[in-house]
mmJSON file of the N, C-alpha and C atoms, coordinates in Angstrom:
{"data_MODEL":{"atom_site":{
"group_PDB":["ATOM","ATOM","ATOM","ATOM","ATOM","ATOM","ATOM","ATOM","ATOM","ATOM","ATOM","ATOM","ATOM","ATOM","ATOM","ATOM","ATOM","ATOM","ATOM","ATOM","ATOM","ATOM","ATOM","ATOM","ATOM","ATOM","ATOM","ATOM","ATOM","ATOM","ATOM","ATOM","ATOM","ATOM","ATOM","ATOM","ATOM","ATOM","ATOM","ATOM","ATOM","ATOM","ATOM","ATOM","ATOM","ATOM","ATOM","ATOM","ATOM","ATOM","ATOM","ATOM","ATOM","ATOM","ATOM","ATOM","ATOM","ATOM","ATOM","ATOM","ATOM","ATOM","ATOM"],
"id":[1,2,3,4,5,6,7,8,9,10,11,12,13,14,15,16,17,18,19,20,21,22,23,24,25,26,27,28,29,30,31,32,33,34,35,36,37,38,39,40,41,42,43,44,45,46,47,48,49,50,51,52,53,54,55,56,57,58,59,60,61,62,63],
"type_symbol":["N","C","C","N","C","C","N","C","C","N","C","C","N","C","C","N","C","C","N","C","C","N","C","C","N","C","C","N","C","C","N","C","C","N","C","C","N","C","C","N","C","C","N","C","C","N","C","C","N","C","C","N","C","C","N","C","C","N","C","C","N","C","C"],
"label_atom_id":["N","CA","C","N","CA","C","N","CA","C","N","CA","C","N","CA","C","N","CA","C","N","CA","C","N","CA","C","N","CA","C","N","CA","C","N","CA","C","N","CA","C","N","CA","C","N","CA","C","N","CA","C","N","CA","C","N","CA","C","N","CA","C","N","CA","C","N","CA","C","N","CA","C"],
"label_alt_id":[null,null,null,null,null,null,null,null,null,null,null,null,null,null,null,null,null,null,null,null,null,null,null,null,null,null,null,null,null,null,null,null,null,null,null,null,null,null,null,null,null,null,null,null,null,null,null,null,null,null,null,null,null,null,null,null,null,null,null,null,null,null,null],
"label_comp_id":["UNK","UNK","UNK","UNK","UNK","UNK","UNK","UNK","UNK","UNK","UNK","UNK","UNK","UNK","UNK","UNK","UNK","UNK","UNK","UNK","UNK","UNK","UNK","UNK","UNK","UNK","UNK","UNK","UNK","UNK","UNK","UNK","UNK","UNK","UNK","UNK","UNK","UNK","UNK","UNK","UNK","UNK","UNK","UNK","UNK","UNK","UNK","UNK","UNK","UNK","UNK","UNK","UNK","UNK","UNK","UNK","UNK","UNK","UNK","UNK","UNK","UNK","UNK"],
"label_asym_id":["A","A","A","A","A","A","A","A","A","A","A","A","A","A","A","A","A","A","A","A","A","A","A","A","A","A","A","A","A","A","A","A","A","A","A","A","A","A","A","A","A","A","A","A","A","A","A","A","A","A","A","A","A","A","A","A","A","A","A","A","A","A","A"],
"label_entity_id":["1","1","1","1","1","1","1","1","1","1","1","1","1","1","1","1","1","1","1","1","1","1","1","1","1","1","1","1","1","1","1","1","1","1","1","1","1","1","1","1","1","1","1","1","1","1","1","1","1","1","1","1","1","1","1","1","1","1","1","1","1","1","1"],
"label_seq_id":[1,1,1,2,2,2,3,3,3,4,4,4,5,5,5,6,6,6,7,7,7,8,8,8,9,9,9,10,10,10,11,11,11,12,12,12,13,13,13,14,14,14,15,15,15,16,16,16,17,17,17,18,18,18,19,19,19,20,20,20,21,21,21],
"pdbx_PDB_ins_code":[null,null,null,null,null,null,null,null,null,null,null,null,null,null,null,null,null,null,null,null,null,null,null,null,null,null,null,null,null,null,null,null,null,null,null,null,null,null,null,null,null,null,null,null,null,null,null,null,null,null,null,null,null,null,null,null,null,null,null,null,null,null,null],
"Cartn_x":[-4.643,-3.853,-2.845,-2.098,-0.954,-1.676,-2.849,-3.519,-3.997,-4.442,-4.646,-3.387,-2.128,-1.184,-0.197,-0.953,-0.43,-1.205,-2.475,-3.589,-3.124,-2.409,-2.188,-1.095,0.02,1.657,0.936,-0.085,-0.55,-0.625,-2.002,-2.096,-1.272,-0.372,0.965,1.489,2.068,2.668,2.138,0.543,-0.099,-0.159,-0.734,-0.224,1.051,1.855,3.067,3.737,3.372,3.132,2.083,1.72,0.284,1.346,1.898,2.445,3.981,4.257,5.854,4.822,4.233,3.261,3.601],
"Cartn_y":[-15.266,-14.462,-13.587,-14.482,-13.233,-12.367,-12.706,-11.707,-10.114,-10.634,-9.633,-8.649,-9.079,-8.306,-7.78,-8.626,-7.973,-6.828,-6.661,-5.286,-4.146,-5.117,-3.797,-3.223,-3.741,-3.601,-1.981,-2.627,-2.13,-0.738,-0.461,0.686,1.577,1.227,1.847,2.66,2.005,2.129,3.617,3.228,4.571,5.639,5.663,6.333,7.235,6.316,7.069,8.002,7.243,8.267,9.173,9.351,10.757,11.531,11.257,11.978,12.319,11.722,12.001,13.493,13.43,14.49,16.223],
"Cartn_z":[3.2,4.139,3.376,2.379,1.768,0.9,0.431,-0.63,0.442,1.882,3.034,2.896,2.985,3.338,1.864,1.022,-0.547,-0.274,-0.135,-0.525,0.313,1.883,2.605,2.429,1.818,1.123,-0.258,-0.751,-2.188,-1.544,-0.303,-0.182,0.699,1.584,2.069,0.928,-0.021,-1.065,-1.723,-2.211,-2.767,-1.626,-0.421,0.433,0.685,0.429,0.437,-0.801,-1.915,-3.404,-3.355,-2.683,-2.372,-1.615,-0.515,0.422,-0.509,-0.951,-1.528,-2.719,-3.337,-4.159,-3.603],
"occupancy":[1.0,1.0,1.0,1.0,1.0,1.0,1.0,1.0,1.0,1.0,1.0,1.0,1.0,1.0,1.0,1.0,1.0,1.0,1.0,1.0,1.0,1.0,1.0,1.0,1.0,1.0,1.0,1.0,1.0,1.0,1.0,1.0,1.0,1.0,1.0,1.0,1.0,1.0,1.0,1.0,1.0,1.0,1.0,1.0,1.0,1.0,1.0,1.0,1.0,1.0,1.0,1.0,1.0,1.0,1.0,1.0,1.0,1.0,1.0,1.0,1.0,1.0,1.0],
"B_iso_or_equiv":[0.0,0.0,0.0,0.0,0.0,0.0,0.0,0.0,0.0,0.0,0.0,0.0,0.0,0.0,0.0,0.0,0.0,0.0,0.0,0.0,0.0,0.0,0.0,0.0,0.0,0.0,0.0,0.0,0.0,0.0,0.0,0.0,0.0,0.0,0.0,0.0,0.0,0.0,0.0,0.0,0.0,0.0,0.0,0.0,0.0,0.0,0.0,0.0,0.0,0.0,0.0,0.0,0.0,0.0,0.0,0.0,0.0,0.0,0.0,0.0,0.0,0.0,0.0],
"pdbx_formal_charge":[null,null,null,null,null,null,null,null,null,null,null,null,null,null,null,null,null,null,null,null,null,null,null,null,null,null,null,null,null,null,null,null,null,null,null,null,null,null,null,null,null,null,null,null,null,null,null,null,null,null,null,null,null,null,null,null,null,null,null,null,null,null,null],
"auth_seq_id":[1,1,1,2,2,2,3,3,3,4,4,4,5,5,5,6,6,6,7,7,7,8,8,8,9,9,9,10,10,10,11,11,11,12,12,12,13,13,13,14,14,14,15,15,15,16,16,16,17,17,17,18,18,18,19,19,19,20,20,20,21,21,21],
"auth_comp_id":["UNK","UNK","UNK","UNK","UNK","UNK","UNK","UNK","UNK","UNK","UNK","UNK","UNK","UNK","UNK","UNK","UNK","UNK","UNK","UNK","UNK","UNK","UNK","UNK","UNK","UNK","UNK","UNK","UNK","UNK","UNK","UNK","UNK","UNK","UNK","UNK","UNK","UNK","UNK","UNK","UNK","UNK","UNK","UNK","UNK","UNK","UNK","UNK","UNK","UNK","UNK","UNK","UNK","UNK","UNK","UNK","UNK","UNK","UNK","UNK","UNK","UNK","UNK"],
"auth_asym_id":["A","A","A","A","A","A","A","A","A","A","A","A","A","A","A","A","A","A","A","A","A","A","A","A","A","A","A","A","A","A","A","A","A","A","A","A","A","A","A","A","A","A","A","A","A","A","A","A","A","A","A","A","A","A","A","A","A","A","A","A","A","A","A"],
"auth_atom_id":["N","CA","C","N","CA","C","N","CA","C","N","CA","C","N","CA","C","N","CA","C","N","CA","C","N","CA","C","N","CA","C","N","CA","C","N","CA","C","N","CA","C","N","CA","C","N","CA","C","N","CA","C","N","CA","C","N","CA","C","N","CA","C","N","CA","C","N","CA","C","N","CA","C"],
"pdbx_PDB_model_num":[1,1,1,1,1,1,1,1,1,1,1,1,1,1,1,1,1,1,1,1,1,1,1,1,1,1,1,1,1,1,1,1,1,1,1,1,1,1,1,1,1,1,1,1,1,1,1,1,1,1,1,1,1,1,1,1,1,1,1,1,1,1,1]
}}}
C-alpha cells in the first residue's frame, strides 16, 4: 500500500517539475 502512494507522491512531483519548466 505505501509503495502505491510512494509512486503516486513520485509522479505528482515530476508532474509538477514539467509544469514549473
Amino acid at each position: 500500500m505505501e509503495d502505491d502512494r510512494l509512486q503516486i507522491l513520485e509522479q505528482d512531483m515530476i508532474i509538477t517539475m514539467l509544469q514549473l519548466q
